[in-house]
Each structure stands twice: as structure tokens, then as C-alpha cells.
C-alpha positions in Angstrom: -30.9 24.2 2.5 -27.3 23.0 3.4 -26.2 20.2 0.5 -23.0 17.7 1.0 -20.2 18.9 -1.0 -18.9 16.1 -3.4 -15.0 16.7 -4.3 -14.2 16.8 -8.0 -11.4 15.0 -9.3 -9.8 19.0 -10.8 -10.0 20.1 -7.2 -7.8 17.3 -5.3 -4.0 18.3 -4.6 -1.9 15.4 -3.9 0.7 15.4 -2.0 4.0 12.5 -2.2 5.1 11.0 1.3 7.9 8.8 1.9 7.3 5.8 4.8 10.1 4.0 6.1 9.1 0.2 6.5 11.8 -0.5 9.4 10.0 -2.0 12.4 6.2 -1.6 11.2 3.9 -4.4 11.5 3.1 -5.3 8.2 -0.9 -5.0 8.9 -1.1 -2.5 10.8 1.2 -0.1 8.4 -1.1 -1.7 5.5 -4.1 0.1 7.2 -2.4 3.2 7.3 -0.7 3.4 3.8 -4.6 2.4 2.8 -6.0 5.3 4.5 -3.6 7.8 2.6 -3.8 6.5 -0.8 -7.9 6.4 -0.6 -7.7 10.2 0.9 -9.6 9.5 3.9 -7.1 11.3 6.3 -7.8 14.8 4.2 -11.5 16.6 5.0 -12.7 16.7 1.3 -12.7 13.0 1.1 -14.9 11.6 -1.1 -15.8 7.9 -1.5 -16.9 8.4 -5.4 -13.6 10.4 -5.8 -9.9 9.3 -6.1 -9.0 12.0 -3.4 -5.3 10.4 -2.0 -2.0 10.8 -2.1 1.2 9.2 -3.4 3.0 6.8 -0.9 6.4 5.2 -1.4 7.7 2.4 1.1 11.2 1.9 1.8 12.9 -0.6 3.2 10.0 -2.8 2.9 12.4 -5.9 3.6 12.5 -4.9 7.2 9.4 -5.0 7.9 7.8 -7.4 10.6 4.8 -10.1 11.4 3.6 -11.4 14.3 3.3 -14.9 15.7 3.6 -17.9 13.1 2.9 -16.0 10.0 6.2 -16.3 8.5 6.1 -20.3 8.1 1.9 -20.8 8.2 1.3 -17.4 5.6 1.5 -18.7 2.3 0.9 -17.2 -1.6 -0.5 -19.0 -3.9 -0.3 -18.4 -7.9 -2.4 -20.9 -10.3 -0.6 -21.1 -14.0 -4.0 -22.3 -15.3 -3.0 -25.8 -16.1 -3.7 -28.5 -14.2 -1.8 -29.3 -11.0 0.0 -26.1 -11.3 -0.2 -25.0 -7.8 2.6 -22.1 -6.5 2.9 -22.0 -3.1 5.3 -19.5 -1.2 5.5 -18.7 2.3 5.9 -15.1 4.1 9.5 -16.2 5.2 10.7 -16.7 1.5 8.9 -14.0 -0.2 10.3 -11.4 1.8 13.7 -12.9 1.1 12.2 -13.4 -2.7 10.7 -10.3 -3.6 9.7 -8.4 0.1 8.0 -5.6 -1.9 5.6 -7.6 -2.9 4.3 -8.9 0.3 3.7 -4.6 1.1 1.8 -4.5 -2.1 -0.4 -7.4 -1.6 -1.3 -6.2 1.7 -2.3 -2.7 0.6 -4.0 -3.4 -2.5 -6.6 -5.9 -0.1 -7.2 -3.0 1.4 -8.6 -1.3 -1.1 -12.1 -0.7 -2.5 -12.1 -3.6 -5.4 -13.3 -2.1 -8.3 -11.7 1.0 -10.9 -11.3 3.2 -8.4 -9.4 0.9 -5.8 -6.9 0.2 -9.1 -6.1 3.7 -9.9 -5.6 4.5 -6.0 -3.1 1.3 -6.2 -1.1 3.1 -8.9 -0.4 5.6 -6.6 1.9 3.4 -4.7 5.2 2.6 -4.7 7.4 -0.1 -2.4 11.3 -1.1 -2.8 13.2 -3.2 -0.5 15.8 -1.0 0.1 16.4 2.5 1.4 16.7 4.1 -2.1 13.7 5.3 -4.2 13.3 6.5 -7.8 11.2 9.7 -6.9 13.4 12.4 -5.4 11.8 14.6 -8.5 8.3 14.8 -6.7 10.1 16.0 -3.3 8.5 13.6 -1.1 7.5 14.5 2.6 9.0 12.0 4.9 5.2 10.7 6.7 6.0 9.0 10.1 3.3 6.5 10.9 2.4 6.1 14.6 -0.4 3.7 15.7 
């Protein structure tokens, strides 16, 4: 009798890739940098099983939308008190803070529960072209869709 194999977390070897952010869609690269940190691009992926890898973004500030999302896109923060309402747009944010808008985008992406978090910790966005990880060697990971 054949039985599935189920990955344990002592057997997974991660690996660190470096993406560069210039010219990506933001949505579609989201999808992509999804699929690596949750480990579905290796063959001993397992959805009960942190299985990915470590990605860092660069030059997240370059990245691009589509359409009218810069000016209709909006985040929104509550404070908890009343009429405390935060509303940013995608055109300011990625002037603001454009590694957040990367990091908003993956972590949807995500499965929403403990595992999704620690996959999240696994990834790392700056808005420049410098990184603080050239200790882990990363791979340089070109994305194509």
C-alpha cells in the first residue's frame, strides 16, 4: 500500500532568493513571492508544513499598478477611538513607506492563521537596492509570468 508522504518541519532546507521589484506588477509578483514563501514551487510541499523559502524584495519603490489604482486604492487604519479613520492612497504610500504596500500584498496572500504568520516572517522588502542580508548569500530569483 503506497501512503502520501507528509514533509516534517527537520527535513525542509530553505533556501534565501533576492527579487528585484523594478517593473513588476505589484499583484502579479505578490502571487509569486506567495508561492515561494509557502513552498509550493518545491515537490515536498506540504500544506500542514512551513516548507518555503526566504524572499527579500528590493527596490520595492519601483514597482508598478495598473489602471486607476494609484488614486482609487486606499489603506485604511482605525486608532480605536471614534472618528479616527486613516485613509491613504497607493500613490502616497509608495512615496510614504513603498515597502509596505509589497508587504500588504503578500501577507493577503497567505493562508490566515499560525502558519501563514510564520511564513510572513520569512519575508523581507526595502525600497531601495540595498539589503541587510548578504550573510545568507542570497540567490538572485528572476520572476517571469
Amino acid at each position: 500500500m503506497r501512503t502520501t508522504h507528509i514533509t516534517k518541519p527537520a527535513e525542509v532546507e530553505r533556501k534565501w532568493y533576492v527579487v528585484d521589484a523594478t517593473g513588476h506588477t505589484l499583484g502579479r509578483l505578490s502571487a509569486e513571492i506567495a508561492r515561494i514563501l509557502r513552498g509550493k514551487h518545491k515537490p515536498v510541499f506540504s500544506p500542514s508544513v512551513d516548507t518555503g523559502d526566504y524572499v527579500i524584495v528590493i527596490n520595492a519603490d519601483k514597482i508598478k499598478v495598473t489602471g486607476k489604482k494609484p488614486i482609487q486604492k486606499t489603506y485604511l487604519w482605525r486608532s480605536g477611538h471614534i472618528g479616527r479613520k486613516r485613509e491613504v492612497t497607493l500613490h502616497d504610500m509608495l512615496e510614504k513607506n513603498p515597502a509596505y504596500v509589497l508587504e500588504h500584498a503578500v501577507k493577503g496572500m497567505l493562508p490566515k492563521n499560525n502558519l501563514g504568520r510564520q511564513m510572513f516572517e520569512k519575508f523581507h522588502a526595502y525600497g531601495g537596492p540595498e539589503h541587510r542580508h548578504e550573510a545568507q548569500k542570497p540567490e538572485a530569483l528572476t520572476i517571469t509570468y
